[in-house]
N, C-alpha and C positions, 0 to 999 in steps of 0.2 A: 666556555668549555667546562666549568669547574663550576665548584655550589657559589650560589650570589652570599654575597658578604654584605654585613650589615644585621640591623633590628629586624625579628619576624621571621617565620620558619624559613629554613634552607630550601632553597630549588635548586635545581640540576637544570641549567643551563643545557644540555645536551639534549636531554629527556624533551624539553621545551621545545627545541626546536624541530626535534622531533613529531612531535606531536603537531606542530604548524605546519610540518610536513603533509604531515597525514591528512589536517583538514585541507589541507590545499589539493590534495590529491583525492581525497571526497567531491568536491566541486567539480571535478570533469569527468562527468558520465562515459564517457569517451576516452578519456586519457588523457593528460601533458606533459611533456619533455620535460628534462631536470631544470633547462634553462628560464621554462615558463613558471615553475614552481621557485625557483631560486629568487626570482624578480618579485614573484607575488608573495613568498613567506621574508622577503630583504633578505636571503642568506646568501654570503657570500658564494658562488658557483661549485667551488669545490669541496666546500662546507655539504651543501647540497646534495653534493655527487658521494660522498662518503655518507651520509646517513640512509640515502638511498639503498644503496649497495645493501646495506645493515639490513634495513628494512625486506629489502628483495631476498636474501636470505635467510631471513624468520617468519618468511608469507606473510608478511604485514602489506605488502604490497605486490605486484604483480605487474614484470616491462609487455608492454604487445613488442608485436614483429616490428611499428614503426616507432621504436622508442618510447613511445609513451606511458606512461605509468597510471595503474587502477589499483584499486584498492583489494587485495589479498586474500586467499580462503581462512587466512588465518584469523583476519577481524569478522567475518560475516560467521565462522566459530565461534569466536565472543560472542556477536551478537545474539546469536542462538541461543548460548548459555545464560545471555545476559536477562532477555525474556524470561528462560525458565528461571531464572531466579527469582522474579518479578512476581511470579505468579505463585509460586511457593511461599513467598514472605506474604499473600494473602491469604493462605489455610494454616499459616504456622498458626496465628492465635485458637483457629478452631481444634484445632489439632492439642496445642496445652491444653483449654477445655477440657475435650476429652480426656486427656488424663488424667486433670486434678481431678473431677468428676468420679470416674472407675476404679483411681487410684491405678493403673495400668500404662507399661507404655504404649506408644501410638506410633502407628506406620502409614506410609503409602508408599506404592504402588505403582510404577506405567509399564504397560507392553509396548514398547519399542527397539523397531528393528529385528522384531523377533523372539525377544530375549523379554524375561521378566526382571523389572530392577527396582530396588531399592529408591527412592525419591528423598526422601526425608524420615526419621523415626525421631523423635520429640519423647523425651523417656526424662528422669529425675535420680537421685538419692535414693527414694523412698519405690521408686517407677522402675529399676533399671533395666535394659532393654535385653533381648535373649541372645548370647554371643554369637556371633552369625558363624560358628564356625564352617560350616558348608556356605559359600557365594547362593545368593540366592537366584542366581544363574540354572546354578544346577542341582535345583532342587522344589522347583515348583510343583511337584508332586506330594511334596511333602509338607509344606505351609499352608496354612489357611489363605496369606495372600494371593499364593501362588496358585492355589486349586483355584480361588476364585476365579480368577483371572481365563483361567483353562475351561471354566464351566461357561464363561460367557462368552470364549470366542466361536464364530462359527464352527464348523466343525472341518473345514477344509484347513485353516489356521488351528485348529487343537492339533492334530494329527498330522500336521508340518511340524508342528513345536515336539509331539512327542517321540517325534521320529527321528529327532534330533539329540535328545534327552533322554541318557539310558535314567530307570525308576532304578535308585541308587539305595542301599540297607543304608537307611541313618540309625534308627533303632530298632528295637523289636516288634515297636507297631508301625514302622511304616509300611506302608500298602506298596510292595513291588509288582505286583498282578495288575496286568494293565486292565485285563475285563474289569475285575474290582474295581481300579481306578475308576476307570467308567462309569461303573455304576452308582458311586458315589458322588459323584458328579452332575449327573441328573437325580437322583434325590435325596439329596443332604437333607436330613431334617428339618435343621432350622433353616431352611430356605427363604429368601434369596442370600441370608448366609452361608457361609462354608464354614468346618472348625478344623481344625489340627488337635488333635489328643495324643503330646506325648510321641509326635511324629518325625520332628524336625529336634526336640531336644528333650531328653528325658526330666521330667517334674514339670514342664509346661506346657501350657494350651492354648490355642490362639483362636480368634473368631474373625472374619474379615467377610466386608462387603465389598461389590464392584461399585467404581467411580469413575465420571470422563472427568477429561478435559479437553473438551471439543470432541472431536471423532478419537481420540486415544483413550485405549481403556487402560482402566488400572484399578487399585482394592487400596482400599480403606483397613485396616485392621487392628488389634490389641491382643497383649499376651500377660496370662498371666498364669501365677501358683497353679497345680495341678488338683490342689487342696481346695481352690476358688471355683473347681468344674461346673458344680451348683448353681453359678453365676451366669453360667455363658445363655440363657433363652433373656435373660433380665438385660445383661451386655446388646445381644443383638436389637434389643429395643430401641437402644439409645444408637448403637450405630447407622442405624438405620435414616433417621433425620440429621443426622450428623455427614452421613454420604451424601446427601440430596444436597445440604450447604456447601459440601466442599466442590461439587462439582457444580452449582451455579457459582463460585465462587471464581471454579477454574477456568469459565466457560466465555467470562467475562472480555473481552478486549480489550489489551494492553494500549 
């Protein structure tokens, strides 16, 4: 019940047994009673019955109607998180690259659920990244991430998303006009980039490309000084092979 005593890190006996709860309850596709789990992890029965309960009210676990116990929405939410994590700690190094590279910080990107979200942004001292003061929830009209995202959804998914999403004054250039919007959208200049000027936050500029991972989209992108503008057709060069790696990167099977 209490931390084991002796040489060598502390463990929580409780935690432990726990957790041999839990694989024990992995092992039946179907489910088993606390008495078939108590027998199989040695825990005494009412030992058993009390971690259970615990478990059953943190979704770690889940009773059917005939007693039996399965494994809980609450782990197969780990697990979900646990993939994306997997797969992000393979573009984190491509992602520093780019920064040291540009000298800029670095984002991505997924459209999920509807919503545009933030994945990771890898930024520095020297890099630091733009204060998200707007969620970038609501405000994909105004980012370079975010337009990119919207230029590449069909157009039955753009206009679900924008219908959703008042075009909010962040500054004095953003684009509220949805025709406008529009039209920038299909033809950005630097195409298959998008850029943000000064849109989402006054003195900076972002450039971002689209990227999967698998069938989910998402944008690649960097911000920087508004004084660096110069920069962004030279920028979009390098983003450009730099999307293609992250999405054979993303693409990959865990």
């Amino acid at each position: 019940m209490g931390a084991q005593d002796g040489p060598g890190p502390t463990l929580i006996n409780s935690v432990q047994r726990a957790m041999r709860l839990l694989e024990a309850v992995s092992a039946h596709e179907n489910g088993a009673p606390a008495k078939q789990l108590a027998r199989e992890t040695g825990l005494p029965l009412a030992t058993a019955y009390h971690l259970l309960r615990t478990l059953l009210h943190d979704g770690y676990v889940r009773k059917l109607d005939d007693g039996g116990f399965v494994l809980g929405d609450k782990l197969q939410t780990l697990q979900s998180t646990g993939r994306a994590q997997a797969l992000l700690s393979r573009v984190r190094p491509t992602l520093a690259a780019l920064r040291d590279e540009l000298a800029t910080a670095a984002y991505l990107t997924f459209y999920e659920d509807g919503e545009i979200r933030v994945a990771e942004i890898v930024d520095g001292p020297g890099t630091p990244r733009v204060d998200l003061w707007v969620g970038f929830e609501d405000a994909g009209h105004a980012t370079a991430l975010g337009k990119s995202v919207l230029r590449e959804l069909d157009e039955e998914a753009r206009q679900d998303y924008l219908s959703r999403h008042h075009l909010a004054d962040l500054t004095p250039r953003t684009i509220t006009s949805l025709p406008v919007l529009l039209q920038r959208l299909e033809t950005p200049p630097l195409a298959p980039a998008i850029t943000d000027l000064e849109e989402y936050a006054l003195g900076t500029v972002c450039v971002a490309v689209p990227v999967y991972s698998g069938d989910t989209l998402g944008s690649l992108g960097v911000s920087l000084p508004s004084n660096r503008l110069s920069r962004l057709p030279e920028i979009r060069e390098r983003l450009l092979p730099t999307a293609s790696r992250v999405t054979r990167s993303l693409s990959l099977t865990i």
